[in-house]
Backbone as XML, in Angstrom:
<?xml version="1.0"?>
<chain id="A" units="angstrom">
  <residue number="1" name="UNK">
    <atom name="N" x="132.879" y="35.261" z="119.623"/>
    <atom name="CA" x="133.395" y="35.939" z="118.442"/>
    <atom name="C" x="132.561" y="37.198" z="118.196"/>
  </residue>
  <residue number="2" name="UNK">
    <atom name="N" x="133.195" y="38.280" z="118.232"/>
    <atom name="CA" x="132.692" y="39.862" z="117.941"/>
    <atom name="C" x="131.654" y="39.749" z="117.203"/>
  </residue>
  <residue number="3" name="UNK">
    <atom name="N" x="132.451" y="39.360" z="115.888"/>
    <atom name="CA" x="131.977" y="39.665" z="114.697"/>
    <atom name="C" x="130.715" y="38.569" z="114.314"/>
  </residue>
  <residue number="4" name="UNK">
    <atom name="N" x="130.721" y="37.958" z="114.717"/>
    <atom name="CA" x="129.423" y="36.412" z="114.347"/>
    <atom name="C" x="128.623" y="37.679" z="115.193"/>
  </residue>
  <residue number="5" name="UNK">
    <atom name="N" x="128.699" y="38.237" z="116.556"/>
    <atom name="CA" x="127.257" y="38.870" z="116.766"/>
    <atom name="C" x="126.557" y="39.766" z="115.977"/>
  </residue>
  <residue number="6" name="UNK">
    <atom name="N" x="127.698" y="40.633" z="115.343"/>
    <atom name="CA" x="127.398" y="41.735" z="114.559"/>
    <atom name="C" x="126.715" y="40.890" z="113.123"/>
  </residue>
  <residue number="7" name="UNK">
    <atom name="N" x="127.375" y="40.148" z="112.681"/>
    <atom name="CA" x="126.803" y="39.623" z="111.571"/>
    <atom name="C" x="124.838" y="39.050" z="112.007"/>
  </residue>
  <residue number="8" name="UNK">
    <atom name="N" x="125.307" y="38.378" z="113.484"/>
    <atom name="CA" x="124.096" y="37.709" z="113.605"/>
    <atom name="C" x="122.494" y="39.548" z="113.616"/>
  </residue>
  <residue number="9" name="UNK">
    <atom name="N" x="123.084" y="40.327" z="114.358"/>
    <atom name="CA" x="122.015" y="41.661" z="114.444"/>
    <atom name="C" x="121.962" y="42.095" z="113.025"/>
  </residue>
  <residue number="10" name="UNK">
    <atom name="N" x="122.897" y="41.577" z="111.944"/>
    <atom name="CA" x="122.161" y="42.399" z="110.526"/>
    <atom name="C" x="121.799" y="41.846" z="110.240"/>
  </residue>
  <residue number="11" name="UNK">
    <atom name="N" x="122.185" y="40.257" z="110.237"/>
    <atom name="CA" x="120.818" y="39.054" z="109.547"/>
    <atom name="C" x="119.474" y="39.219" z="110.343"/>
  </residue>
  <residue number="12" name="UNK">
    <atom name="N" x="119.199" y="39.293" z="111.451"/>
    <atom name="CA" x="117.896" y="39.752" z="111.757"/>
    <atom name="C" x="116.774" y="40.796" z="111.321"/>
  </residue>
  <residue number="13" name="UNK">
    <atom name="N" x="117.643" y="41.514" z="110.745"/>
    <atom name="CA" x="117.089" y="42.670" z="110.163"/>
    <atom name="C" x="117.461" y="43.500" z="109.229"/>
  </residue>
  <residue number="14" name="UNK">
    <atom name="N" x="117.781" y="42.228" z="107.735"/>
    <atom name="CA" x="118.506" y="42.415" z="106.759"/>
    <atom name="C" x="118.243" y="43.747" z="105.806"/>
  </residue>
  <residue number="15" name="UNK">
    <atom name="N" x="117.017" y="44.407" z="106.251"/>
    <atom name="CA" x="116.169" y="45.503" z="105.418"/>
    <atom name="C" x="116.363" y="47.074" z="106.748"/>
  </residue>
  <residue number="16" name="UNK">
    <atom name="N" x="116.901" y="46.937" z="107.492"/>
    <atom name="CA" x="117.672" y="47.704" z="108.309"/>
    <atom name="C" x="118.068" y="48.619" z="108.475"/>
  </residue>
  <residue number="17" name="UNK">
    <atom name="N" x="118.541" y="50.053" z="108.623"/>
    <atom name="CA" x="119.699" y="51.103" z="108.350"/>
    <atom name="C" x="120.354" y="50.644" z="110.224"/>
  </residue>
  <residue number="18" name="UNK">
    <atom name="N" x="121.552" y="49.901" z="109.919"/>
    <atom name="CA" x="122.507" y="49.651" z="111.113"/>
    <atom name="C" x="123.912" y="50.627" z="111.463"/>
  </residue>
  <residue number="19" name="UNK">
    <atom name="N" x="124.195" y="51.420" z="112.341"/>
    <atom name="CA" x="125.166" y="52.116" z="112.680"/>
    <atom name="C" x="126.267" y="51.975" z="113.803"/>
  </residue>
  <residue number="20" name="UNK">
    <atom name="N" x="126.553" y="51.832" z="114.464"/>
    <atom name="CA" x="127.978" y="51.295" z="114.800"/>
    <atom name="C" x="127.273" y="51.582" z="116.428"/>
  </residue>
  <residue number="21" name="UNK">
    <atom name="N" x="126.941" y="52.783" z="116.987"/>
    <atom name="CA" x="126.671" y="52.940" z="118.445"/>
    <atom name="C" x="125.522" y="52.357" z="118.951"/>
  </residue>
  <residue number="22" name="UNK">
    <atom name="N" x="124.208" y="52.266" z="117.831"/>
    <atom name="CA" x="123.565" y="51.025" z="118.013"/>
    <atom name="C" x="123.904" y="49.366" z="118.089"/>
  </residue>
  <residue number="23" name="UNK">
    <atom name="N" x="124.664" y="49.101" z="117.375"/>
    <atom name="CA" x="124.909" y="47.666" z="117.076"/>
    <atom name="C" x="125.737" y="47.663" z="118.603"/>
  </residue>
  <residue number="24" name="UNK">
    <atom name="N" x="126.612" y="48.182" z="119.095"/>
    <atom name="CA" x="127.174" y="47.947" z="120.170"/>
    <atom name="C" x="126.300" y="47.980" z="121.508"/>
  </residue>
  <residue number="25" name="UNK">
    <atom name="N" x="125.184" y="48.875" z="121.594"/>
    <atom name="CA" x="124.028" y="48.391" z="122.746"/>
    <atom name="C" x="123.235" y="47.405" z="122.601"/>
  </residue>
  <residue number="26" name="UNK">
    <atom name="N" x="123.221" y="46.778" z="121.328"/>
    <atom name="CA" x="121.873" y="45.578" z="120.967"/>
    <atom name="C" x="123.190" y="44.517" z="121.375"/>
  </residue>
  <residue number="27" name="UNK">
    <atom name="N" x="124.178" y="44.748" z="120.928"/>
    <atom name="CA" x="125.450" y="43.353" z="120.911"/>
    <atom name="C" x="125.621" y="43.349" z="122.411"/>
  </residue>
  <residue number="28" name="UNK">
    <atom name="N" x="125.708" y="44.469" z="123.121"/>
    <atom name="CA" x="126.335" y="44.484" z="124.346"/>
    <atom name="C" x="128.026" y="44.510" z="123.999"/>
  </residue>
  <residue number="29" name="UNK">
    <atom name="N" x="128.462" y="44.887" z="123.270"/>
    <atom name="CA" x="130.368" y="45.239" z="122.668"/>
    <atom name="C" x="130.330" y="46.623" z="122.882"/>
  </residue>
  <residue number="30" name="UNK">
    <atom name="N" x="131.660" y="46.630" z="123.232"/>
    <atom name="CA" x="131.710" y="48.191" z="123.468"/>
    <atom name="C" x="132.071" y="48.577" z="121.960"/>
  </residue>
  <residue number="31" name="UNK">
    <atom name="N" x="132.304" y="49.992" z="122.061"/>
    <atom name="CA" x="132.413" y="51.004" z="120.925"/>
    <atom name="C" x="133.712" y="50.548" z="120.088"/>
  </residue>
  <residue number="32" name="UNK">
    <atom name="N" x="134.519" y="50.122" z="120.942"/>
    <atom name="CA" x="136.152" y="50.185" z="120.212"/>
    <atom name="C" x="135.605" y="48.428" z="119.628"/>
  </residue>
  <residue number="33" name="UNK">
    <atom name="N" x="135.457" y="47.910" z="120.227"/>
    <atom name="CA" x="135.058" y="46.429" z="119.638"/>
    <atom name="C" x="133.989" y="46.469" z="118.700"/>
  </residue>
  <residue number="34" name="UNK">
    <atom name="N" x="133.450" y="47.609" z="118.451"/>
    <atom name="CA" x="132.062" y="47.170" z="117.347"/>
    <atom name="C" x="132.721" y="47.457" z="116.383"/>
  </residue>
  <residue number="35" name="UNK">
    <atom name="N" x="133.652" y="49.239" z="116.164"/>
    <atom name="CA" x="133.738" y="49.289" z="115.277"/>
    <atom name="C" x="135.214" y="48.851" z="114.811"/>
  </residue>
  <residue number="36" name="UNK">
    <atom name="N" x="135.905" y="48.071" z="114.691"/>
    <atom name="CA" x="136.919" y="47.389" z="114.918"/>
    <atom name="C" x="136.622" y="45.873" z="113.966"/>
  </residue>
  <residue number="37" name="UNK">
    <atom name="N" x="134.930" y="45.551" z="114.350"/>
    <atom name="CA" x="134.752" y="44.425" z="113.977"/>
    <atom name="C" x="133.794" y="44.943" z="112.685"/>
  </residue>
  <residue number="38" name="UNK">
    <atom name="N" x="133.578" y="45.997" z="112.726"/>
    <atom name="CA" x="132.633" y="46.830" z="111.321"/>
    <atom name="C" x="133.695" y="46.594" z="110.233"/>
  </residue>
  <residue number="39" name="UNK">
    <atom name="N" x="135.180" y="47.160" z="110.733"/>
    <atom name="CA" x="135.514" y="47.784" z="109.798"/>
    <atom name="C" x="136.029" y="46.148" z="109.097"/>
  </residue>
  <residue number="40" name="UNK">
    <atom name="N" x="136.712" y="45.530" z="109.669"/>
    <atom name="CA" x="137.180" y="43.809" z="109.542"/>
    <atom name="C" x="136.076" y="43.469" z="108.235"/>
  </residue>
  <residue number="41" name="UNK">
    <atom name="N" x="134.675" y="43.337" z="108.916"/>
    <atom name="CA" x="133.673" y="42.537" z="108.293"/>
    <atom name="C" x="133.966" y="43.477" z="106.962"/>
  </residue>
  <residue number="42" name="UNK">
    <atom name="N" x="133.577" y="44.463" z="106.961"/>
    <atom name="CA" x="133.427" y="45.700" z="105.440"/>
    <atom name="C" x="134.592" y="45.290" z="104.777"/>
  </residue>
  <residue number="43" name="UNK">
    <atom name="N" x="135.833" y="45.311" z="105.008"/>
    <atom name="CA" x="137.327" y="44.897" z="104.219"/>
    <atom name="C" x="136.883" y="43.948" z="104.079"/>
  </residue>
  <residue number="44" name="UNK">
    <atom name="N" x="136.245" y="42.260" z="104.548"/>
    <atom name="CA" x="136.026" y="40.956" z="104.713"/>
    <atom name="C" x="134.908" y="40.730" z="103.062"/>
  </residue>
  <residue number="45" name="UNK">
    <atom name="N" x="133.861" y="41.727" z="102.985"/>
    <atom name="CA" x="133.177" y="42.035" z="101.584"/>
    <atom name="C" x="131.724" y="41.541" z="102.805"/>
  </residue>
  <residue number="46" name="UNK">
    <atom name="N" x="131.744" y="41.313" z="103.689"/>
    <atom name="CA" x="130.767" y="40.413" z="104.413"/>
    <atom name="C" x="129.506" y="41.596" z="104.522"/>
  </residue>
  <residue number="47" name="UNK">
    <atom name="N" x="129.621" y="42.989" z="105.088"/>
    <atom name="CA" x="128.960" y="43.953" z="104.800"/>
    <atom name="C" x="129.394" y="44.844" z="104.241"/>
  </residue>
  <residue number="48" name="UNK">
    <atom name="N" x="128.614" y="45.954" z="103.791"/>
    <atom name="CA" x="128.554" y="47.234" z="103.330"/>
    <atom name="C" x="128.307" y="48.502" z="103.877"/>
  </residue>
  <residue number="49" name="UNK">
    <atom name="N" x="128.777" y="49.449" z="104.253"/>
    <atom name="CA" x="128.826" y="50.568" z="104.515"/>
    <atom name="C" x="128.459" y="51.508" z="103.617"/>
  </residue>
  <residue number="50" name="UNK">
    <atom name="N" x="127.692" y="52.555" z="103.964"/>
    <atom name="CA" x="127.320" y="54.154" z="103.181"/>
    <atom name="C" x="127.242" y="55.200" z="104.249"/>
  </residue>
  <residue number="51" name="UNK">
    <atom name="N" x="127.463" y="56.029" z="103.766"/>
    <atom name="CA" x="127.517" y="57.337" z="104.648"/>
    <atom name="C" x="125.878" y="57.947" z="104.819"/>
  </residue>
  <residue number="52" name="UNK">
    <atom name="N" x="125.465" y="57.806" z="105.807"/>
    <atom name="CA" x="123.719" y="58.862" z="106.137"/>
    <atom name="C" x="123.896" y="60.000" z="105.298"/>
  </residue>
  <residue number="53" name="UNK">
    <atom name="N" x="122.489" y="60.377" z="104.349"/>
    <atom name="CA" x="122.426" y="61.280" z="103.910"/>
    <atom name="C" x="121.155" y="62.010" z="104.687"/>
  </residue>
  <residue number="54" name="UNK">
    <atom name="N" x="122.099" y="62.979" z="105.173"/>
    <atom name="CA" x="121.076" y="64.092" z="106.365"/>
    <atom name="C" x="122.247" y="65.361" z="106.163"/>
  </residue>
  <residue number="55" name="UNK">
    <atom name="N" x="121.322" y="66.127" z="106.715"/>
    <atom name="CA" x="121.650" y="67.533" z="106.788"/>
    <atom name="C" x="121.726" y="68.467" z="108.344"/>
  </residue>
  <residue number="56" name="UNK">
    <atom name="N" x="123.115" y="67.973" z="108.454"/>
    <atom name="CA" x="123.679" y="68.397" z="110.008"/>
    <atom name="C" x="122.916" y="69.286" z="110.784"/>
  </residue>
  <residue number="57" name="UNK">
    <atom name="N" x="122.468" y="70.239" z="110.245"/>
    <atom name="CA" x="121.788" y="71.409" z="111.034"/>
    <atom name="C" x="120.974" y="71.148" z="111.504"/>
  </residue>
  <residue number="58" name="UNK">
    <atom name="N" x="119.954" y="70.836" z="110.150"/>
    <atom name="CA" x="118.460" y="69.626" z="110.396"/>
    <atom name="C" x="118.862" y="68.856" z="111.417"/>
  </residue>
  <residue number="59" name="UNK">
    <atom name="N" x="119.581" y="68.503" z="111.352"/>
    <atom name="CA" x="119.119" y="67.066" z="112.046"/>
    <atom name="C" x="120.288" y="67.465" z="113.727"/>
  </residue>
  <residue number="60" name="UNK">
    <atom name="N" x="121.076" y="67.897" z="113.461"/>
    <atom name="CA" x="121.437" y="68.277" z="114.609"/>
    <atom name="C" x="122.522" y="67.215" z="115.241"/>
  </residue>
  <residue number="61" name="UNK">
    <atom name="N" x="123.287" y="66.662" z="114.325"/>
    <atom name="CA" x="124.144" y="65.208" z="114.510"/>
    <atom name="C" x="124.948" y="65.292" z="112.774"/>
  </residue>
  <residue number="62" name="UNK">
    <atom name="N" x="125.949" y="64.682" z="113.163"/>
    <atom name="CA" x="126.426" y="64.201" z="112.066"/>
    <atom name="C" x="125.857" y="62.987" z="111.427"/>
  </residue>
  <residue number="63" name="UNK">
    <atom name="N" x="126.150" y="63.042" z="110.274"/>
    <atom name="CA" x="125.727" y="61.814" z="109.861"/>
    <atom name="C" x="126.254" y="60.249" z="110.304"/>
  </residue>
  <residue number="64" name="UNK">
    <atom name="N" x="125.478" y="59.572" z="110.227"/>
    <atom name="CA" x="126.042" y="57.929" z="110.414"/>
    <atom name="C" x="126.656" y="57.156" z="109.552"/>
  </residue>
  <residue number="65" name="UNK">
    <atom name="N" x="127.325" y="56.187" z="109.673"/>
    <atom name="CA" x="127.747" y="55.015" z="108.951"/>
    <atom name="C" x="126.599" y="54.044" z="109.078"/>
  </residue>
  <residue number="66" name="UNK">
    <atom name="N" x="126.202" y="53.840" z="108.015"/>
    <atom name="CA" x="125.052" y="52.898" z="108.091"/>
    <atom name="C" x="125.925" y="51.348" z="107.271"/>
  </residue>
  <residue number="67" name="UNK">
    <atom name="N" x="124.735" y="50.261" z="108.025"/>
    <atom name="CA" x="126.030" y="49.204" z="107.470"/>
    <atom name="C" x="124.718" y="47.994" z="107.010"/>
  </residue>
  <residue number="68" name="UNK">
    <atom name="N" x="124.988" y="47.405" z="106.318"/>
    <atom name="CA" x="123.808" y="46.531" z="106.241"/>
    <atom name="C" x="125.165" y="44.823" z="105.564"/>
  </residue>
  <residue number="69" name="UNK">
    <atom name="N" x="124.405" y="43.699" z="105.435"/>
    <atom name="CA" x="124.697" y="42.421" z="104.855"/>
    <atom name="C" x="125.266" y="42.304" z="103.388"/>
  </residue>
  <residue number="70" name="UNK">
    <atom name="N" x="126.247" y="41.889" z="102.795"/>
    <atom name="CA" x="125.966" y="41.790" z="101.701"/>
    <atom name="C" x="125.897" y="40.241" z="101.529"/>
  </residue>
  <residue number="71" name="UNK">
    <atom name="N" x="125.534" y="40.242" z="100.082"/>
    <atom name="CA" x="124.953" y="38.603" z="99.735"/>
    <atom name="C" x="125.873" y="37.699" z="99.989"/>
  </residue>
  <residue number="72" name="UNK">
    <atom name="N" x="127.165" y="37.951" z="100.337"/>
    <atom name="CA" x="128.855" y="37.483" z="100.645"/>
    <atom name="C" x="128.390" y="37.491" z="102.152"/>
  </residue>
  <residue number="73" name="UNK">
    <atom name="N" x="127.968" y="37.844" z="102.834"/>
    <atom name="CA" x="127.729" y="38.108" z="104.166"/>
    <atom name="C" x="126.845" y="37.407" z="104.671"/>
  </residue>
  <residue number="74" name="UNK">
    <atom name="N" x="125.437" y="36.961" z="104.011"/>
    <atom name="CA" x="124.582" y="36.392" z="104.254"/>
    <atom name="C" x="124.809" y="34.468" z="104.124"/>
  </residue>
  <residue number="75" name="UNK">
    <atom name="N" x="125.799" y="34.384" z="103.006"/>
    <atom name="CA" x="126.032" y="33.301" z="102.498"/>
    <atom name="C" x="127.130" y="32.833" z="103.490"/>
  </residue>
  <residue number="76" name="UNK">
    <atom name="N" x="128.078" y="33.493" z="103.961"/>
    <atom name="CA" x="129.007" y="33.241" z="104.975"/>
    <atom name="C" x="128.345" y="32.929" z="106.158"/>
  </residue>
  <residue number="77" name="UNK">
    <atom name="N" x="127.103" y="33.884" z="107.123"/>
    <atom name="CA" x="126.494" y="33.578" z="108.286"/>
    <atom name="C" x="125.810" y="32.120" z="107.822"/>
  </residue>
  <residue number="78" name="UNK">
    <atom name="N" x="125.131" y="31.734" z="106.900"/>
    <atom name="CA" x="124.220" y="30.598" z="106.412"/>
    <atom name="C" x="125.249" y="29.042" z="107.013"/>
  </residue>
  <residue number="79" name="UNK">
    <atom name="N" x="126.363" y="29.261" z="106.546"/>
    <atom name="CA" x="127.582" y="28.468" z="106.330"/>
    <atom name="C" x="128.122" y="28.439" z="107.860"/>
  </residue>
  <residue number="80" name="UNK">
    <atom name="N" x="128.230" y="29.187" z="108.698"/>
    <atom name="CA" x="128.391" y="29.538" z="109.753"/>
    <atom name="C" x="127.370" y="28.690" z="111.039"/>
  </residue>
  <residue number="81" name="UNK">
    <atom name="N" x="126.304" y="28.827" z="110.850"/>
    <atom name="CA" x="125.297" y="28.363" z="111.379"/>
    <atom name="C" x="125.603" y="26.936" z="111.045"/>
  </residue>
  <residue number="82" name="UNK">
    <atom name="N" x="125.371" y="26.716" z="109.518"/>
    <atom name="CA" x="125.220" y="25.112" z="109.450"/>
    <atom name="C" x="126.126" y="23.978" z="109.959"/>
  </residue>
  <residue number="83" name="UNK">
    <atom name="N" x="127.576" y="24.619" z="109.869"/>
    <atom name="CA" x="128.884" y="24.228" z="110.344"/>
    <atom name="C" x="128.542" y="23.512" z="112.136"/>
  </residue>
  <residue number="84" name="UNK">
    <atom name="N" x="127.840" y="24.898" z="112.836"/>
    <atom name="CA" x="127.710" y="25.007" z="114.463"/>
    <atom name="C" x="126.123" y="24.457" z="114.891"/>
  </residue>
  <residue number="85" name="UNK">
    <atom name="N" x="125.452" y="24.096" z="113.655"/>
    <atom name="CA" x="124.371" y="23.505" z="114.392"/>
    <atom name="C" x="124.011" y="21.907" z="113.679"/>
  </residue>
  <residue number="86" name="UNK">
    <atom name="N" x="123.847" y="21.002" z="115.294"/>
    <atom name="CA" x="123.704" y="19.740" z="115.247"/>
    <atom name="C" x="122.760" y="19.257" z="114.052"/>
  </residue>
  <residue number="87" name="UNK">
    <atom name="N" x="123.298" y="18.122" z="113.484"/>
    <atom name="CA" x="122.176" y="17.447" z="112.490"/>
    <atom name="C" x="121.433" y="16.294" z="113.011"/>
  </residue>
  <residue number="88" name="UNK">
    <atom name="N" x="120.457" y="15.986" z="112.589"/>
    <atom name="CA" x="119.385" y="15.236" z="112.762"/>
    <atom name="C" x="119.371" y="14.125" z="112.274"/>
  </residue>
  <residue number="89" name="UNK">
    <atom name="N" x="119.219" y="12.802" z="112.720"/>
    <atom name="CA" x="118.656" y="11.991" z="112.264"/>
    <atom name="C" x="120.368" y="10.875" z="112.492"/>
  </residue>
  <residue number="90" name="UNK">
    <atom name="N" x="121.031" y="10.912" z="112.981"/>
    <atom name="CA" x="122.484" y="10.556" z="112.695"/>
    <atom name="C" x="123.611" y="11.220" z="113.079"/>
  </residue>
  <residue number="91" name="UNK">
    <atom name="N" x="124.421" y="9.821" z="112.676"/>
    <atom name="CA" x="125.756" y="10.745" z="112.790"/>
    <atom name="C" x="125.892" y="11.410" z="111.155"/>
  </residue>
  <residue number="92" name="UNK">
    <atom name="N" x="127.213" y="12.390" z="110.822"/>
    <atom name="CA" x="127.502" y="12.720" z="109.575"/>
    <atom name="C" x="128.209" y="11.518" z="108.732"/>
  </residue>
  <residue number="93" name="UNK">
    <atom name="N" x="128.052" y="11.418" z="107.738"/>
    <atom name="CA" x="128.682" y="10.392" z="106.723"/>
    <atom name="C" x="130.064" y="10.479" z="107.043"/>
  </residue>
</chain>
C-alpha cells in the first residue's frame, strides 16, 4: 500500500519539512505514485500540506509542497499498526 509508506516516512520524522520528490526516493515510489498518494492522504485529513516560503531567485527553485502528519494521521497510522501487529501472550478474546 502506497500510502501506509508515505504515512510510515512522516511518522518517523513527525517534526520534518517533507516534499513529494523526496518522499518518493526514501519510499522508493515513483513521482506519479507519491504524489497521487499525497494528494489522497491531504483530502483523507491524514496530512497537511503548505506551500515553502522561499524566494525563487534566492533560492533558485520554486518553492515546495511541504507535507507533514496531522493528529488524524498519526491516530490512523497508530490503529494501523495495531490492527497488523501480532499480540502477545494469547490468542484475542
Amino acid at each position: 500500500m502506497h500510502d501506509l509508506r508515505l504515512v510510515r516516512e512522516l511518522y518517523h520524522d513527525l517534526d520534518g519539512d517533507h516534499y513529494g520528490r523526496n518522499l518518493a526516493q526514501v519510499t522508493g515510489m515513483s513521482l506519479t505514485a507519491t504524489y497521487t498518494a499525497l494528494r489522497k492522504l491531504e483530502r483523507l485529513g491524514w496530512i497537511a500540506g503548505r506551500d515553502e516560503d522561499i524566494d525563487p531567485q534566492t533560492e533558485g527553485r520554486q518553492p515546495r509542497r511541504l507535507y507533514h502528519l496531522t493528529k488524524n494521521g498519526i491516530e490512523q497510522y497508530h490503529d494501523i499498526v495495531r490492527s497488523i501487529t501480532p499480540t502477545t501472550g494469547g490468542l484475542p478474546a
